[in-house]
C-alpha positions as CSV (number, residue, x, y, z in Angstrom):
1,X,110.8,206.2,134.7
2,X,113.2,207.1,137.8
3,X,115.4,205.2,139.3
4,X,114.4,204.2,143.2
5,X,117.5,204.7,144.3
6,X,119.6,207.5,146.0
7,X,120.0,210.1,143.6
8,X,123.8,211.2,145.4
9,X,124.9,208.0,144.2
10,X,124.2,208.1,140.3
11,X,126.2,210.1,138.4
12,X,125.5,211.4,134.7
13,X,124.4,209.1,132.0
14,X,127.1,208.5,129.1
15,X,127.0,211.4,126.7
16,X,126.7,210.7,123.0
17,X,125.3,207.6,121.3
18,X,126.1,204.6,123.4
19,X,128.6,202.3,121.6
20,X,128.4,198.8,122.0
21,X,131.1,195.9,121.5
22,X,130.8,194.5,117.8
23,X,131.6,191.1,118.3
24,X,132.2,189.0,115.2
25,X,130.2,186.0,114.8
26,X,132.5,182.7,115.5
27,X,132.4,179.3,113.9
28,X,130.6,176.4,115.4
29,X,133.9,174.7,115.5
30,X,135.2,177.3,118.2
31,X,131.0,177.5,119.8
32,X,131.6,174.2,120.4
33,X,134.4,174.5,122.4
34,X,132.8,175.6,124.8
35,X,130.3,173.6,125.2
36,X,130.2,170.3,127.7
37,X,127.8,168.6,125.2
38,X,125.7,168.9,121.9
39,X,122.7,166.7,122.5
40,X,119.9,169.1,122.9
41,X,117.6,169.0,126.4
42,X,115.1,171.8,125.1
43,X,112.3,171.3,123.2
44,X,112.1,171.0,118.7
45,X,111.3,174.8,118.3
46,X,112.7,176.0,121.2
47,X,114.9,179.2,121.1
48,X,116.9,178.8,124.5
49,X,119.9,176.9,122.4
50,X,120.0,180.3,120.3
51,X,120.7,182.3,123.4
52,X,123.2,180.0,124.3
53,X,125.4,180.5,121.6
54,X,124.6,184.1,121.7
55,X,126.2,184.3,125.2
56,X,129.1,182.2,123.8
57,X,129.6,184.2,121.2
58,X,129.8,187.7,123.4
59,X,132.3,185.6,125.8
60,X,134.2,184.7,123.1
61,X,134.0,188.2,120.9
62,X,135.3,189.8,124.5
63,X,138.1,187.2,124.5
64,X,137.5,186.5,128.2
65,X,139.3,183.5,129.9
66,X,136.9,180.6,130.4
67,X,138.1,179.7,133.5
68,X,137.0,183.2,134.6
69,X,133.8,182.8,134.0
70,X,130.9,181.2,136.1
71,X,127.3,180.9,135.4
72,X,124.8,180.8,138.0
73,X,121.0,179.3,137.1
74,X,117.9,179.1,138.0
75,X,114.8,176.4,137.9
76,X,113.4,176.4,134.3
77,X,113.8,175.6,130.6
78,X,116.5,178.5,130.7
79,X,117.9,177.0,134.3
80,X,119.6,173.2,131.9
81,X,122.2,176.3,130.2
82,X,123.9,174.6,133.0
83,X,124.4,171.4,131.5
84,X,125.9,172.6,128.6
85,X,128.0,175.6,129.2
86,X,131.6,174.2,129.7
87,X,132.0,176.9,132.2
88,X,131.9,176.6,136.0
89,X,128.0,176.6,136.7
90,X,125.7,176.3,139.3
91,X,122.3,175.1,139.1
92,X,120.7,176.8,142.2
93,X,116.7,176.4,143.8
94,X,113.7,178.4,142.1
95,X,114.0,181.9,142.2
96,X,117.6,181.9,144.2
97,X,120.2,182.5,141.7
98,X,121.0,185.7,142.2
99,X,121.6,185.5,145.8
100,X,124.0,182.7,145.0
101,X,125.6,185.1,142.0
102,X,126.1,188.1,145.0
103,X,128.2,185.5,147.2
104,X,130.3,184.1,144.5
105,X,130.9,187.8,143.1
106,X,131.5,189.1,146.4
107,X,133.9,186.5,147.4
108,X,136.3,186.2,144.0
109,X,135.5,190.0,142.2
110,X,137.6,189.1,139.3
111,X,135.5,186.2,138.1
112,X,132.4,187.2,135.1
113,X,129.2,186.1,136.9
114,X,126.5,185.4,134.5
115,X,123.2,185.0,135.8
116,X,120.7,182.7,133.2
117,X,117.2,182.7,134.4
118,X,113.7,182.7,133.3
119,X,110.9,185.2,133.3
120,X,109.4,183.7,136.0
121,X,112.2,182.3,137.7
122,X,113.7,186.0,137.9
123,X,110.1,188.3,139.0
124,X,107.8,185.5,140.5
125,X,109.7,183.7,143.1
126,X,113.1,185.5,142.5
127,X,111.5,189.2,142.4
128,X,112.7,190.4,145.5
129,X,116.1,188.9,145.3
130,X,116.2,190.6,141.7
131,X,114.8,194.2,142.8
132,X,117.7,194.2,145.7
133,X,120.5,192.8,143.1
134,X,120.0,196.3,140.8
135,X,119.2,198.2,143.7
136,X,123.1,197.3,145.1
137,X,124.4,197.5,141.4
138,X,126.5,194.3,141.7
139,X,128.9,193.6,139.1
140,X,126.5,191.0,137.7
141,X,125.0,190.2,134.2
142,X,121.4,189.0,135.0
143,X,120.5,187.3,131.3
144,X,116.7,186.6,131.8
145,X,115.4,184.6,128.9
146,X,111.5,185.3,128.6
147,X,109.5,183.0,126.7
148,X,105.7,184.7,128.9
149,X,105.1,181.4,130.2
150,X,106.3,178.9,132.6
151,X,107.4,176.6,129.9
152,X,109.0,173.7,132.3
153,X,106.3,172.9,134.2
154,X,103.0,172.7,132.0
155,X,102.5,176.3,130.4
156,X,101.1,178.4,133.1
157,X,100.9,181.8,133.2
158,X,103.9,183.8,134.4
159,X,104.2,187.8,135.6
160,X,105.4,187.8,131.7
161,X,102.3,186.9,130.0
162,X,100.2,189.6,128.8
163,X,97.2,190.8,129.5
164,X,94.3,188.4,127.4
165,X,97.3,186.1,127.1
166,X,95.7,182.4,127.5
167,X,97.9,179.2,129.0
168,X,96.8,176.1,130.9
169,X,96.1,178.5,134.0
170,X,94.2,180.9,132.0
171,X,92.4,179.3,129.8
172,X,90.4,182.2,128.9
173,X,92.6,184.8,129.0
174,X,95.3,186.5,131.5
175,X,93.4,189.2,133.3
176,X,96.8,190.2,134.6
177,X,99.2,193.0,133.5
178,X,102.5,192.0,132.7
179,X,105.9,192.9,133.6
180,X,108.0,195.1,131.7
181,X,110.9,193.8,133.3
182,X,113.5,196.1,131.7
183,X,111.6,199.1,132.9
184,X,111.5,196.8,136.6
185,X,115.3,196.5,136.9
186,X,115.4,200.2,135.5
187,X,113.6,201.9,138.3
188,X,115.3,199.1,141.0
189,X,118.7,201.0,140.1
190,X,120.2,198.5,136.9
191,X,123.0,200.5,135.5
192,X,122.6,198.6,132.3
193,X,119.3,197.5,130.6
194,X,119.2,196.2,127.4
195,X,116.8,193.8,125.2
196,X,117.3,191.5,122.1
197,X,115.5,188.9,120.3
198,X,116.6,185.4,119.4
199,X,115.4,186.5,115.9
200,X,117.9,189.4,115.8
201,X,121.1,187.5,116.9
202,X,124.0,189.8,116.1
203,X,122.4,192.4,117.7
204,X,121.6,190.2,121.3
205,X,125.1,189.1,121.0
206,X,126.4,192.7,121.4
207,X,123.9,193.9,123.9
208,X,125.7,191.2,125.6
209,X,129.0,191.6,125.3
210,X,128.3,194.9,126.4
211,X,126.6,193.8,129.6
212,X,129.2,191.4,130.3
213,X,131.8,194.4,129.7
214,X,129.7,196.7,132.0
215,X,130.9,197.3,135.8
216,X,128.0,197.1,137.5
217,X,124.4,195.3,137.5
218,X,123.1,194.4,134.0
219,X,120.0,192.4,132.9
220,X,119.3,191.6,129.1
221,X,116.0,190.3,128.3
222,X,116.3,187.6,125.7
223,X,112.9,187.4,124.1
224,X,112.4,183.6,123.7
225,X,110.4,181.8,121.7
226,X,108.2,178.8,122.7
227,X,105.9,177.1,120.6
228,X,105.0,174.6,122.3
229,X,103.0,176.5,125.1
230,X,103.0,179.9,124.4
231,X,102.8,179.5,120.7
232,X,100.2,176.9,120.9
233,X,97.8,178.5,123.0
234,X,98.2,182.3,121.4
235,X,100.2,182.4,118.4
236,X,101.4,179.9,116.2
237,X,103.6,176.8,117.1
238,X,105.6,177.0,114.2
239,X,109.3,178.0,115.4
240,X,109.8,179.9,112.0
241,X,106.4,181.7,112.0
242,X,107.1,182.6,116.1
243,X,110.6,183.9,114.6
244,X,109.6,186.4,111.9
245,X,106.7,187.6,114.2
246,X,109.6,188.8,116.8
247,X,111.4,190.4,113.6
248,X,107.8,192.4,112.9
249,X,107.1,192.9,116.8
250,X,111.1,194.0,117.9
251,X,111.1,198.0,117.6
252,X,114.4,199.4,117.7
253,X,115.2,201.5,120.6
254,X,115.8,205.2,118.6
255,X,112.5,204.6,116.9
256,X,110.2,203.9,120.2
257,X,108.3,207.0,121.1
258,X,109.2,208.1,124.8
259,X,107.0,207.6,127.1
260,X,105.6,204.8,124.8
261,X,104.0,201.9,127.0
262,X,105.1,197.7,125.4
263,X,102.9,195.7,124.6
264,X,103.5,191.9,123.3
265,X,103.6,193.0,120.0
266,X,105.1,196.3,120.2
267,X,108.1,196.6,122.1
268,X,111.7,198.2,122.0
269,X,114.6,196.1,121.4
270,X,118.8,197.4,121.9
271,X,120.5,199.5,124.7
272,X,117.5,200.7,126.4
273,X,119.1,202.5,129.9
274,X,123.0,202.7,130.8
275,X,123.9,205.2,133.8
276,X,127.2,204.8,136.0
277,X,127.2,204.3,139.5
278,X,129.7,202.6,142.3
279,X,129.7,199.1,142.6
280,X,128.4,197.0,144.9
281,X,131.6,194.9,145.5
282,X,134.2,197.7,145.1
283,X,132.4,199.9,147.9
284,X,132.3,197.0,150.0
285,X,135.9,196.7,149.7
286,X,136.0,200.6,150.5
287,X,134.2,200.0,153.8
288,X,136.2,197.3,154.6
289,X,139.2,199.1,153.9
290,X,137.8,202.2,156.6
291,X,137.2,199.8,159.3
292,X,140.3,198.0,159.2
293,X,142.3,201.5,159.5
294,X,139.7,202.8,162.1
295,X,140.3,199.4,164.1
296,X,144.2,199.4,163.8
297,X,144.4,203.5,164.3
C-alpha cells in the first residue's frame, strides 16, 4: 500500500534487515518503580496490565529519564494507563488525545510523548485526528491497544471487530469490515508501524522501544485480549485460552505473504513499515527560523 502523502518528502526506506532495540526484561522490583500504584482497575483476564509493563519495560531498556516522559490518554479500558503510570499523564476526552499529544510535543520537543489509546478511541471518534497525526509525522508514539470491542462501555462493536464478529450491538454478527489499522496509519504517512501481541511480550517490548526511539510518528498495535466481551461473545473467556490463540493467530512479519490481506486469525505481528521522513516539530522550527530572518532582514 502507498503512502498518501507527498512523495518529495519521503526518502528511502532503511536498507538491510531492520534492527530493533533488545531490551532486557527488568525485575518487578524496578517495574514497580514506576508505577503510582499496584491495585489493578482492569478487569480478571484482562491483558491491558501486560502492555503496561511492556511500555515500562521499553522506557526503562532505553534508559530514558522519567521525568522526560509524558503519557497522553484516551477514554477507555486502555485510557486508566493513566492512573498508574508514575509519569506525567494526561487523561484527555474521547477520541482527543492525540491533538493534545501534538501541543505538548510541539511546545517542549525534548519530552517522549506516548500516546495510549484504544481501538476505538483512536479510528472511531479519534480517526481524523489520527490520519492527520501520521500524515504530519510528529515525533509521537501512538500505542493503540486493540482488544475489537469497546470494552468500557458494554462490548459493542468497534471499527476493530471483524466481519461476522458478534457483541452486544451485533448480536448476530458484524456485517462490517474491519480496520487494519497498521495498514491505516501506513498509507496516512506513519514512518514507523509495527504490531505485537500481549502473548509475545519480549517481542512488543522491542517493537516499542524501537517506536519510542524512532524520530518521527509511530503507532504499535498491541493486540489485547478481553474475555469478558470479546471472548465471551466469540471466542473463549478464558484469559489463558484467549492467550495461546494469539500465539497460533500472530504470524511473523518475514513469513506473511505480500500482498496477503489480515484477518482475525491470521495476521502479521513485528516491524511491519519503517521509512524516514522530516519531522513535524523540527520543520516547524525550520519555518520559524525563515520567518524570523525574513522579518528581521
Amino acid at each position: 500500500m502507498s503512502a498518501l502523502v507527498d512523495e518529495q518528502l519521503l526518502e528511502a526506506a532503511p536498507t538491510g534487515d531492520p534492527k530493533l532495540p533488545r531490551i532486557k526484561p527488568h525485575t518487578t522490583t524496578e517495574i514497580k518503580q514506576h508505577l503510582r500504584s499496584a491495585k489493578t482497575l482492569w478487569c480478571p483476564g484482562c491483558s491491558n496490565g501486560t502492555i503496561t509493563r511492556a511500555l515500562i519495560d521499553a522506557v526503562l531498556g532505553l534508559e530514558i529519564d522519567p521525568e522526560k516522559v509524558v503519557v497522553v490518554a484516551g477514554i477507555g479500558c486502555s485510557g486508566r494507563i493513566s492512573a498508574y503510570l508514575d509519569y506525567s499523564t494526561v487523561h484527555t476526552a474521547h477520541g482527543r488525545a492525540l491533538p493534545v499529544a501534538t501541543g505538548i510535543k510541539a511546545a517542549d520537543p525534548s519530552l517522549h510523548v506516548i500516546v495510549a489509546m484504544g481501538d476505538g478511541d483512536s479510528s472511531a471518534i479519534g480517526g481524523n485526528h489520527f490520519i492527520h497525526a501520521a500524515r504530519r509525522n510528529i515525533d509521537l508514539t501512538a500505542l493503540v491497544f486493540n482488544n475489537s470491542i469497546y470494552g468500557m462501555t458494554g462490548g459493542q462493536m468497534s471499527p476493530t471487530t471483524h466481519l461476522g464478529d458478534k457483541s452486544t450491538t451485533s448480536v448476530y454478527g458484524n456485517v462490517e469490515p474491519a480496520f487494519d489499522l497498521c495498514e491505516l496509519a501506513h498509507a496516512a504517512g506513519a514512518t514507523y508501524v509495527a504490531r505485537g501481541t500481549s502473548w509475545g511480550y519480549q517481542q512488543l517490548v522491542n517493537v516499542l522501544a524501537g517506536g519510542i526511539a524512532h524520530s518521527g510518528f509511530s503507532m504499535v498495535e498491541a493486540m489485547a485480549i478481553c474475555p469478558v466481551y470479546y471472548g465471551r461473545f466469540n471466542l473463549t473467556s478464558d484469559p489463558a485460552e484467549f492467550l495461546k490463540s494469539q500465539k497460533e493467530h500472530a504470524v511473523p512479519v518475514d513469513k506473511f505473504d505480500e500482498g496477503e490481506t489480515r484477518s482475525h486469525d491470521h495476521y502479521p505481528v513485528g516491524l511491519l513499515h519503517h521509512r524516514e521522513r522530516r519531522e513535524y516539530v523540527t520543520a516547524l522550527r525550520s519555518l520559524r527560523e525563515r520567518a524570523q530572518e525574513a522579518h528581521n532582514g
